[in-house]
N, CA, C and O of each residue as an XYZ file, in Angstrom:
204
protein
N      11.785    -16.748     -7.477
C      10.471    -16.182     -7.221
C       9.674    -16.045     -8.517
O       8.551    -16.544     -8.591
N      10.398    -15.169     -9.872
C       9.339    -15.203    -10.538
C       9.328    -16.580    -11.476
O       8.227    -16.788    -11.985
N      10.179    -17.383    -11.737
C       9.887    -19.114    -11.797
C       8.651    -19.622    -10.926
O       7.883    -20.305    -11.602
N       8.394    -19.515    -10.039
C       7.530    -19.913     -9.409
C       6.241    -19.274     -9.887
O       5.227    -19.924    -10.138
N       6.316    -18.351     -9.963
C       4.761    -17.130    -10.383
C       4.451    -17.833    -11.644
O       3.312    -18.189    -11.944
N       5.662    -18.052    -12.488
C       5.404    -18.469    -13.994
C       5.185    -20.143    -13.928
O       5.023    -20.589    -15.064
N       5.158    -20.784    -13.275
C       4.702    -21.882    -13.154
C       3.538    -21.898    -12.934
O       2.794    -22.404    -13.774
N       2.975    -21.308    -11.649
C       1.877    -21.318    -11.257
C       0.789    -20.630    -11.859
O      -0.352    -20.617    -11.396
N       1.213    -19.973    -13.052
C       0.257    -19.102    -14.075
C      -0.040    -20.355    -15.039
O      -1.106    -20.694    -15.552
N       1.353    -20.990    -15.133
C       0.682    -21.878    -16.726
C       0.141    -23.170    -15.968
O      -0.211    -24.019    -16.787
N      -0.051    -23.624    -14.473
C      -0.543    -24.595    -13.776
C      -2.195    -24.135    -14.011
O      -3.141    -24.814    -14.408
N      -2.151    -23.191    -13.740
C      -3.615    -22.273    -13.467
C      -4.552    -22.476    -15.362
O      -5.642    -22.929    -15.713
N      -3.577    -21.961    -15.968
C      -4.010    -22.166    -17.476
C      -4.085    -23.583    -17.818
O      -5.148    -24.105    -18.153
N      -3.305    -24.030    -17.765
C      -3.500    -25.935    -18.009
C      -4.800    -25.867    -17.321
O      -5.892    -25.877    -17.890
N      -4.608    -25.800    -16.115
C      -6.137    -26.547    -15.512
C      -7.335    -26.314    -16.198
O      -7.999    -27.201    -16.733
N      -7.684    -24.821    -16.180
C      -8.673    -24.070    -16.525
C      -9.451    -24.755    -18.161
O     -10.543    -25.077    -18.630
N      -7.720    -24.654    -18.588
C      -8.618    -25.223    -20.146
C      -8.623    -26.671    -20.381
O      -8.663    -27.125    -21.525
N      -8.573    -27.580    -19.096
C      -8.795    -28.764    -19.225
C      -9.847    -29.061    -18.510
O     -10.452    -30.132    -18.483
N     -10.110    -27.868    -17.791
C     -11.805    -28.101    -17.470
C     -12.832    -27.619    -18.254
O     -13.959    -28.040    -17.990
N     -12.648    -26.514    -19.523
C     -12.798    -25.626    -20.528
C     -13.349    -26.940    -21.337
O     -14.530    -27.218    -21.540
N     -12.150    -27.703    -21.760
C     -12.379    -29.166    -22.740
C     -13.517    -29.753    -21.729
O     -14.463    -29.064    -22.111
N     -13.897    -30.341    -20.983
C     -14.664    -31.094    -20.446
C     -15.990    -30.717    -19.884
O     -16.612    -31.522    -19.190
N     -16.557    -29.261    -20.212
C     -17.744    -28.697    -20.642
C     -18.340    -29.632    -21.396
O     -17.772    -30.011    -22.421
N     -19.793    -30.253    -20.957
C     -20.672    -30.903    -21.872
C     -20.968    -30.291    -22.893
O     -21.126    -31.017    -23.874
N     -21.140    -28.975    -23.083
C     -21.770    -28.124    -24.437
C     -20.997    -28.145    -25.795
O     -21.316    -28.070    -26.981
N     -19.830    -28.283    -25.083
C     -18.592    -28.701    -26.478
C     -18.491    -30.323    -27.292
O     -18.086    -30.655    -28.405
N     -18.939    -30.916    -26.398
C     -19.131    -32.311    -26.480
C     -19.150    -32.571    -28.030
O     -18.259    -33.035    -28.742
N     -20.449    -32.131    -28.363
C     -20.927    -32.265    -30.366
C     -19.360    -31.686    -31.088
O     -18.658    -32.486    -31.707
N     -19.117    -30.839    -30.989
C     -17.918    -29.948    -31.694
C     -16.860    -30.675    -31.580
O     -16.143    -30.942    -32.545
N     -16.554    -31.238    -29.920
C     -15.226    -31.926    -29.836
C     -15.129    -33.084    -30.967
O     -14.267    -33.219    -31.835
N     -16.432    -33.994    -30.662
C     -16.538    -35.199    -31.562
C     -16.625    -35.045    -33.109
O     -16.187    -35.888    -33.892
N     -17.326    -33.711    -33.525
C     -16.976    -33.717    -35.364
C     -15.643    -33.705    -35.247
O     -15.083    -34.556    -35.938
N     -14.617    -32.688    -34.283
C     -13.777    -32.346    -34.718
C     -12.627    -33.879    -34.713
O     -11.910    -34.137    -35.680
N     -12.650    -34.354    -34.012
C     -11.847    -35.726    -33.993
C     -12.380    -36.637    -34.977
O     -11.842    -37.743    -34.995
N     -13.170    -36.461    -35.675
C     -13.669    -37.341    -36.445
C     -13.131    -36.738    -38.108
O     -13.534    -37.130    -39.203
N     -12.342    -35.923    -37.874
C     -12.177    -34.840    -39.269
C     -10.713    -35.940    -39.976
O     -10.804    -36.008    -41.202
N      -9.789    -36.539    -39.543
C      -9.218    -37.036    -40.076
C      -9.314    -38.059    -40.604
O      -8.440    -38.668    -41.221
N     -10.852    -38.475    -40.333
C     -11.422    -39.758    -41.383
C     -12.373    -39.470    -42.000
O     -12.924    -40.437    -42.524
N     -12.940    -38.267    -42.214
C     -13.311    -38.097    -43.222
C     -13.214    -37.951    -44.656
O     -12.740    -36.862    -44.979
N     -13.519    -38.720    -45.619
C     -13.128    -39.187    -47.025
C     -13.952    -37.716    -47.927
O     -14.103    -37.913    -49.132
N     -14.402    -36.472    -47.439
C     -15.143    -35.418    -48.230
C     -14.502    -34.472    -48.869
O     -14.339    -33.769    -47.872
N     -13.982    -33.847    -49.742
C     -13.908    -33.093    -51.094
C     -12.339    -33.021    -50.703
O     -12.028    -32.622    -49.580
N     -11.309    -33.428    -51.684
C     -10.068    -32.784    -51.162
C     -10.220    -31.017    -51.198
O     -11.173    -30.288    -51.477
N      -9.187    -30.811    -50.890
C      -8.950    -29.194    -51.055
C      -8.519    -28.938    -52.233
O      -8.002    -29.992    -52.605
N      -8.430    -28.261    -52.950
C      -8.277    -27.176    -53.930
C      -7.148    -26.649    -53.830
O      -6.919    -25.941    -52.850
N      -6.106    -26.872    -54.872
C      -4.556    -26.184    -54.691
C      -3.960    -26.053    -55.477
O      -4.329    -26.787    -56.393
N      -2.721    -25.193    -55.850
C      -2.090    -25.689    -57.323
C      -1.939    -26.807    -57.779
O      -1.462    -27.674    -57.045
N      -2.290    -27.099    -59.075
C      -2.070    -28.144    -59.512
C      -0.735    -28.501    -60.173
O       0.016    -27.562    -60.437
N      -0.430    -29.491    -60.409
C       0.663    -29.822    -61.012
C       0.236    -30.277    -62.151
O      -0.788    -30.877    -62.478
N       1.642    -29.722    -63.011
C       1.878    -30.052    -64.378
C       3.091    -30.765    -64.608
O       4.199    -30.583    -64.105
N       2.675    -31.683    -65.526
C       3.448    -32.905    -66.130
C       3.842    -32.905    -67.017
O       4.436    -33.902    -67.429
């Protein structure tokens, strides 16, 4: 019984935020954000190493 409840909670959550993702208003945000691992702009800032 509660296997079942707990399935059907994270069935309910999957869905929700896969209809959440497919909101047109996110659209702009989704696309910078997939586009972030080709972007060639400033590395980050970190310890540096010494030689």
């Amino acid at each position: 019984m509660v296997s079942g409840i707990v399935t059907l909670v994270l069935l309910v959550l999957f869905v929700g935020g896969w209809i959440h993702l497919w909101n047109p208003k996110l659209k702009p945000e989704l696309e910078a954000a997939a586009r972030l691992p080709f972007d060639e702009g400033e590395p980050l800032e970190g310890p540096e190493e010494t030689q």
